[in-house]
N, C-alpha and C positions, 0 to 999 in steps of 0.2 A: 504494500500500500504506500504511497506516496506518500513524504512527507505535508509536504502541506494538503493533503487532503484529511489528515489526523495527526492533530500537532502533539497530544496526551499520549494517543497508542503508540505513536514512532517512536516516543522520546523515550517510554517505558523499552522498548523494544533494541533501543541502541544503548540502554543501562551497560556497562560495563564496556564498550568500547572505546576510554577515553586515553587520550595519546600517551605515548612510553613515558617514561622520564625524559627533562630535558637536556638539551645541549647549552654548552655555555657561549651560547651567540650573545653580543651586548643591548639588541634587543630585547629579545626574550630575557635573561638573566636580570634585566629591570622592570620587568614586568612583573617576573614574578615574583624578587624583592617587596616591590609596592603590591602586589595582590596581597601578598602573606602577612606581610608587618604593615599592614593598614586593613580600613574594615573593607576595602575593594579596589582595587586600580580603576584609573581613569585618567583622561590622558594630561593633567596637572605633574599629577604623582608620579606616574613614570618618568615625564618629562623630569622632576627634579631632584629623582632616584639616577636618571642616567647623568645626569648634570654633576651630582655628588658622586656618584659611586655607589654602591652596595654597601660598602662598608661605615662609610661616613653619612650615608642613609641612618643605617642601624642605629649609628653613636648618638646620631641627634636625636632619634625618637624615644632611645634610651633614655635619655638624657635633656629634657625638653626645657625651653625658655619660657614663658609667659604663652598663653594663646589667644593667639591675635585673630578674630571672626572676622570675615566679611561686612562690611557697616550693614546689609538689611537682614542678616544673619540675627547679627546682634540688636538691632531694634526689636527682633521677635522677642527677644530672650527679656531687653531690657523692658518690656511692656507690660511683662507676667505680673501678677500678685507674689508669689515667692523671689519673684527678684526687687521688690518694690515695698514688700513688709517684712520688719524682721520677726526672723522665725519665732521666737517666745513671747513676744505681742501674738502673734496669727493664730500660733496654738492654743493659748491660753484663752482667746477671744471664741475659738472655737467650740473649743471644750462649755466654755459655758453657755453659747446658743444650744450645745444638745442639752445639757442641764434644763435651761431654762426651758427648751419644747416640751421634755416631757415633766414638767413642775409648773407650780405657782395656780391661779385661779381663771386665767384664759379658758374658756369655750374648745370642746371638741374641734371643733373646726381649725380654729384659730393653730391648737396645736398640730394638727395635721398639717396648716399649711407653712409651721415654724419649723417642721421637720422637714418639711419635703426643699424649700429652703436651703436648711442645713444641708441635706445629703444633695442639691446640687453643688452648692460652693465646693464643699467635700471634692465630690468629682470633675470640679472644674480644676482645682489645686492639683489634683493626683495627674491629671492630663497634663497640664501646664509641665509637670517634671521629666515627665514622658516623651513630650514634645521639646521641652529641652534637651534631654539627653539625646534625641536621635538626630534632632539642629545639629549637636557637637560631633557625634556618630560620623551626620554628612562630609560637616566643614572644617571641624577642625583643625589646622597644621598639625598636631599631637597626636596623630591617629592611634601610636604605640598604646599610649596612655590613658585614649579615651578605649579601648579593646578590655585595658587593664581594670577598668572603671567597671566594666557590663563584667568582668571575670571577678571580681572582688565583690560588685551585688550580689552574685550571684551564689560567689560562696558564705558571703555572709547573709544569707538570702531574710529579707521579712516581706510579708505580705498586706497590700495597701488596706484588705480586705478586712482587716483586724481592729475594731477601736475607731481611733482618730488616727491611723496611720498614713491615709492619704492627704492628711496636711503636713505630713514626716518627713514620706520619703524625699522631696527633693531637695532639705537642706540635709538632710543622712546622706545621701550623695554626693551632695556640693561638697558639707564639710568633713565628712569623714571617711570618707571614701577615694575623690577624684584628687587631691591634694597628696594622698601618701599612698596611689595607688604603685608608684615605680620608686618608694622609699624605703625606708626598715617597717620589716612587718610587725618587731611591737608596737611601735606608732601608728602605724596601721590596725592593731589589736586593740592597741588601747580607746583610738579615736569610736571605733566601733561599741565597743563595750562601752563606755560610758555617754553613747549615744541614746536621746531618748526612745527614739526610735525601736533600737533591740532592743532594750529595756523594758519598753510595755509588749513588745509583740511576743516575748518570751517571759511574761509575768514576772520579772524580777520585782514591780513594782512594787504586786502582793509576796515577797519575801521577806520574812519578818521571823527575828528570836521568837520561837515556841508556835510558831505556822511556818513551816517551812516547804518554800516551794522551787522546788530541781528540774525545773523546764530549764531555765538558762544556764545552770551548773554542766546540765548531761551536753544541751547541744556544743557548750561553750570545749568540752575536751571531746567530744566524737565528728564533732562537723566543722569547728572550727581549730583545731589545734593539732591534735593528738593523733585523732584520726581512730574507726573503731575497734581496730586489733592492736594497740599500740600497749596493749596489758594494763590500763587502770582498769583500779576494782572499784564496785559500787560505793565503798566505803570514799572511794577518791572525788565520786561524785557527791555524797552526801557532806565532806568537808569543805568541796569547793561550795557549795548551797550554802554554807553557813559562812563561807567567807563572804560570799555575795546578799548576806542579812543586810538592808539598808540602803543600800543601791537602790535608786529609783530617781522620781522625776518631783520636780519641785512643779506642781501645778497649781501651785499657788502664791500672786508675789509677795505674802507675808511669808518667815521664817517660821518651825515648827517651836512651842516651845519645848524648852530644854531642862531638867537639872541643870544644877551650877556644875560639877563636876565634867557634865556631859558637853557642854557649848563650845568648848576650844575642838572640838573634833566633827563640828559641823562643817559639813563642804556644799558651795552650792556655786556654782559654774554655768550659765544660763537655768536651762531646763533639767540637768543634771542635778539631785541632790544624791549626798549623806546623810542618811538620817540617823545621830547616834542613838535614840528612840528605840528603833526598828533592827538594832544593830546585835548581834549572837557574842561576845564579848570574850565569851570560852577560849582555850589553846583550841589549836588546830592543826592538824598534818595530811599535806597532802602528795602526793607520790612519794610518801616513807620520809620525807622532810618535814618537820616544824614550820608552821608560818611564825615567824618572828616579830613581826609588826603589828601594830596596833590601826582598830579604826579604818578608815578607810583606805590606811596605805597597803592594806592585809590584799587588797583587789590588786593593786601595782606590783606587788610581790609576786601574787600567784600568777599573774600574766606574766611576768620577765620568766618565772618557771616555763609554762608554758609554751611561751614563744622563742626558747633558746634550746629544746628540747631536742634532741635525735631524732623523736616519732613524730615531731613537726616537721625537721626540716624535710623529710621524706615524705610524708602525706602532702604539703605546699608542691614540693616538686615530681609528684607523681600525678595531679590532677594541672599543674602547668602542662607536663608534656600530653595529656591528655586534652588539655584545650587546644594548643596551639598543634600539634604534630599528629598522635596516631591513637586509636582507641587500644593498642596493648604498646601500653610505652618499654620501651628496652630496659630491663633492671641496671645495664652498666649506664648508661644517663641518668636513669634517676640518681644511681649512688654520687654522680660526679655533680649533678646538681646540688646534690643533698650535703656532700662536702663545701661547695659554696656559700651554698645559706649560712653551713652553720661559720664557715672561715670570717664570712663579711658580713656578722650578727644578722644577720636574715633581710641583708641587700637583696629588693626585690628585683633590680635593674642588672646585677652583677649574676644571680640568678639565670635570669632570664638569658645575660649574653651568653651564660655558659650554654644554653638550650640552644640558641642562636644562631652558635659558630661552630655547632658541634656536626659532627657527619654525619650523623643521624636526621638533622635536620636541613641539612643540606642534599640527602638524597628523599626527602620526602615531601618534594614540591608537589601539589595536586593528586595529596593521597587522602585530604582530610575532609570529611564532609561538613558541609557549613551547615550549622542548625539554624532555624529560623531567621532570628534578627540578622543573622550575617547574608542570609542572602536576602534579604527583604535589602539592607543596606547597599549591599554589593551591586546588586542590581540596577539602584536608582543612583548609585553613584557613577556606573558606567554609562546611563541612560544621559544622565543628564549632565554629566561632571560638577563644573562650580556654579553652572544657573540656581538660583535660590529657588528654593522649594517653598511655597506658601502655603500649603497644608498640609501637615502630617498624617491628616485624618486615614486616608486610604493604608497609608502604612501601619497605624493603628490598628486597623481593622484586620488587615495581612495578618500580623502578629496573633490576634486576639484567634482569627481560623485556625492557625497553624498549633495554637495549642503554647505561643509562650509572648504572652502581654508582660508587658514592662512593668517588675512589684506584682508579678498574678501568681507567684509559685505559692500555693497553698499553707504547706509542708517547709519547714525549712533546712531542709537539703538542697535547694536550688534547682534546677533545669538538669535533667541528665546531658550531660556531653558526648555523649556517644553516638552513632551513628542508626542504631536501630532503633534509639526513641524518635527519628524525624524524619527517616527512608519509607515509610510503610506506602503503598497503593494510596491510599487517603490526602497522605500528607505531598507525594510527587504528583499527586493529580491536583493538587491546591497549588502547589508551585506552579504547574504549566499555565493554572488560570490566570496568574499574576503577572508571569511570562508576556503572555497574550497582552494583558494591561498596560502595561508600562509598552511593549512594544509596539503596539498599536494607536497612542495614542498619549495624553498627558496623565492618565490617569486618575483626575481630581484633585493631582496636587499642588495645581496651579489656580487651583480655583478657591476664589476667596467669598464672604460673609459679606463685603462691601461692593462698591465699584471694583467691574474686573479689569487686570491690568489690563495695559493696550496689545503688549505682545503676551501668545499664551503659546509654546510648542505646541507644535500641532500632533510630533510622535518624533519619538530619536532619532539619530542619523548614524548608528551604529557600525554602518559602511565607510570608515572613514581610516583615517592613517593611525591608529594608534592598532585597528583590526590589521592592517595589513603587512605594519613595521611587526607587530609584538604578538597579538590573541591568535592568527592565523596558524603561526609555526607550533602551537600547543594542543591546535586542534588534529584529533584522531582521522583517520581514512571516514568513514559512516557520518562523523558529523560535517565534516564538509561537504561530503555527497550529499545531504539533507540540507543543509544552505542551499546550493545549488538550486533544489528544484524548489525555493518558494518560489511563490507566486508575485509577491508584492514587498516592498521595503518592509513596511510593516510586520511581514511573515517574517522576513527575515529574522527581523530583531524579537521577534520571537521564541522562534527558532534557536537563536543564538542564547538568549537567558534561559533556554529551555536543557540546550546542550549537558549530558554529563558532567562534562570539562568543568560548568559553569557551575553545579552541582560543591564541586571541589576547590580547596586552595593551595 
């Protein structure tokens, strides 16, 4: 059957024909630098991959400056409510409209319509961060970093769905997240942990001397550190619960009262408190060690434990090389990564170049399947390169089919990595749709709520010199014969986001 007479069954059909390894031509070889270490090539990043080098690519996205948006990039961004109120004003104002809908002496009605209200704003905030993040996804200069950003959500995953956490997530991202994503991972630990954010989404709020509650104990050493066969015992988690007595969220801007004894070990850091109140005061040991310290430093303790740890630096570099290279990572990488971490106190950057520069990852160009966002991303960034995208909406919706919206992981383990939570018939037949979308046309993402621009893409131009210098030579014998017989440009480009190849990075 002819390609362009069944764009879904050809594509399924030509599964597994995607071109050999490559050659180290200095096209291709900058292509697929910028495919790899960015969320997509296009022809910008190639361009300033072969301009720099490969090398001095790497260094700099390792290693990034300041990021400098596009000016209408950044009017989106600078337009939002989360970028215009600060976070512990927004929350706290929050918090109290749901309060107040369901309280006080107001009419049925009235609450019904104080709530519905509330849970719009709600989900107008949780969009807003969404639609930021995938803005920086597109444009970034720091592509390394914004990649590192969606990988550290993910594994420090909470759920918008929870609470008030959809007024959270986008300063949980902003500040604790995207700032120490390619830093030392106890800063990165820590910034997390005493996020309000994980805080309530993993009930530390309700953790208190004589109620104790080990949601964020167990996840904080099986998903976050440790990793689950790393040999702590229950006992390990029931200590770390009691070191996390008192950890929570000041949602209130007066202070709690105190004992006199107790007030000098009050902490309260925006939305962050220590409450000595709430606090287990008892000795404590955890992986066969004494916590030493007192109060709320007993938390910074057990984190610098944690995060200098052997069975950390090897669960961090076994689900690295699972994001970025191959679903069974090679055990001699992980060790030589894991020797990094622990050499350069768990440099996420020094890390990573070991992953980087290593052969392993230099012969595993276009072996990795992209899950969702990467090819929703990938897609619109080849589509369109650096023309601004004015609605995100349609790639919201992508996401949300496909099974991984931005903040929607339930559970917090995160998003499986691997290749058989996103390949099934369901989800490649979702792809081709999108394929079809963006190829055929602007896909709605040019389409704005006001006055529409004057120029709108009418559909890509995918036929063009970065296809024929760089993406052509990657392409298998089956999908180029499948280019060949579309029908129309459009098909084409189709066709081409439909390609295995394109499946892969």
């Amino acid at each position: 059957m002819p390609w362009r007479l069944c764009l879904g069954a050809a594509a399924v059909l030509l599964w597994g024909c995607a071109a050999a390894p490559p050659s180290a031509t200095t096209p291709r070889a900058a292509f697929e630098a910028a495919n790899r270490l960015s969320w997509g090539a296009n022809r910008r990043e190639v361009a300033e991959t072969r301009a720099e080098g490969a090398s001095a690519y790497l260094a700099r996205q390792l290693h990034p400056g300041p990021a400098v948006l596009p000016p209408a990039v950044q009017q989106q961004i600078d337009a939002m409510t989360i970028s215009q109120r600060p976070f512990e004003e927004l929350v706290r104002e929050m918090d109290q409209r749901n309060r107040d809908s369901n309280s006080g002496t107001a009419s049925a009605g009235e609450k019904a319509a104080a709530r519905q209200a509330y849970q719009q704003d709600m989900n107008r905030l949780a969009r807003e961060a969404a639609t930021r993040h995938l803005l920086r996804a597109l444009y970034s200069p720091n592509q390394l970093q914004e990649q590192m950003t969606w990988f550290w959500l993910n594994h420090f995953s909470v759920s918008q769905a929870k609470g008030n956490l959809r007024a959270m997530v986008g300063d949980y991202e902003e500040q604790a997240i995207r700032p120490h994503a390619l830093g030392k991972f106890r800063t990165l630990l820590g910034a997390v942990a005493h996020h309000p954010a994980m805080l309530r989404y993993l009930d530390n709020a309700q953790n208190a001397a004589g109620r104790i509650n080990e949601n964020y104990a167990r996840e904080l050493l099986e998903l976050h550190t440790l990793g689950v066969n790393a040999g702590y015992t229950q006992q390990d988690v029931q200590e770390m619960a009691r070191v996390l007595t008192g950890n929570g969220i000041a949602d209130q801007p007066a202070s709690p009262k105190l004992r006199p004894e107790l007030q000098a070990d009050l902490v309260r850091r925006g939305l962050y408190e220590f409450n000595p109140n709430r606090h287990d005061y008892g000795p404590k040991r955890l992986l066969g060690q004494p916590i030493t310290r007192r109060g709320a430093a007993e938390f910074d303790e057990a984190l610098d434990r944690l995060a200098r740890h052997p069975a950390t630096a090897r669960f961090i570099s076994e689900k690295l090389v699972r994001y970025w290279l191959s679903d069974q990572p090679e055990p001699a990488l992980i060790d030589r990564m894991a020797r990094t971490f622990l050499q350069s106190d768990g440099d996420i950057a020094a890390t990573l170049q070991t992953l980087m520069t290593s052969r392993e990852f230099a012969e595993g160009a276009g072996r990795k399947f992209k899950d969702p966002l990467r090819y929703v991303v990938s897609a619109v960034r080849l589509a369109y390169d650096d023309r601004t995208v004015l609605n995100v909406g349609p790639m919201l919706g992508w996401l949300g089919r496909m099974g991984e919206p931005l903040y929607g992981r339930a559970t917090p383990d995160g998003y499986p990595l691997d290749a058989a939570a996103w390949a099934s018939p369901g989800q490649m037949a979702t792809r081709f749709e999108i394929a079809r979308a963006i190829g055929a046309g602007s896909a709605g993402l040019f389409r704005t709520e006001g006055p529409q621009p004057v120029e709108r893409p009418a559909f890509p131009q995918l036929t063009n010199a970065l296809y024929y210098q760089s993406i052509d030579a990657t392409l298998g014998a089956a999908t180029k014969t499948a280019l060949a017989q579309a029908a129309s440009a459009q098909e084409w480009n189709g066709f081409l986001l439909s390609a295995p190849e394109f499946m892969n990075r």
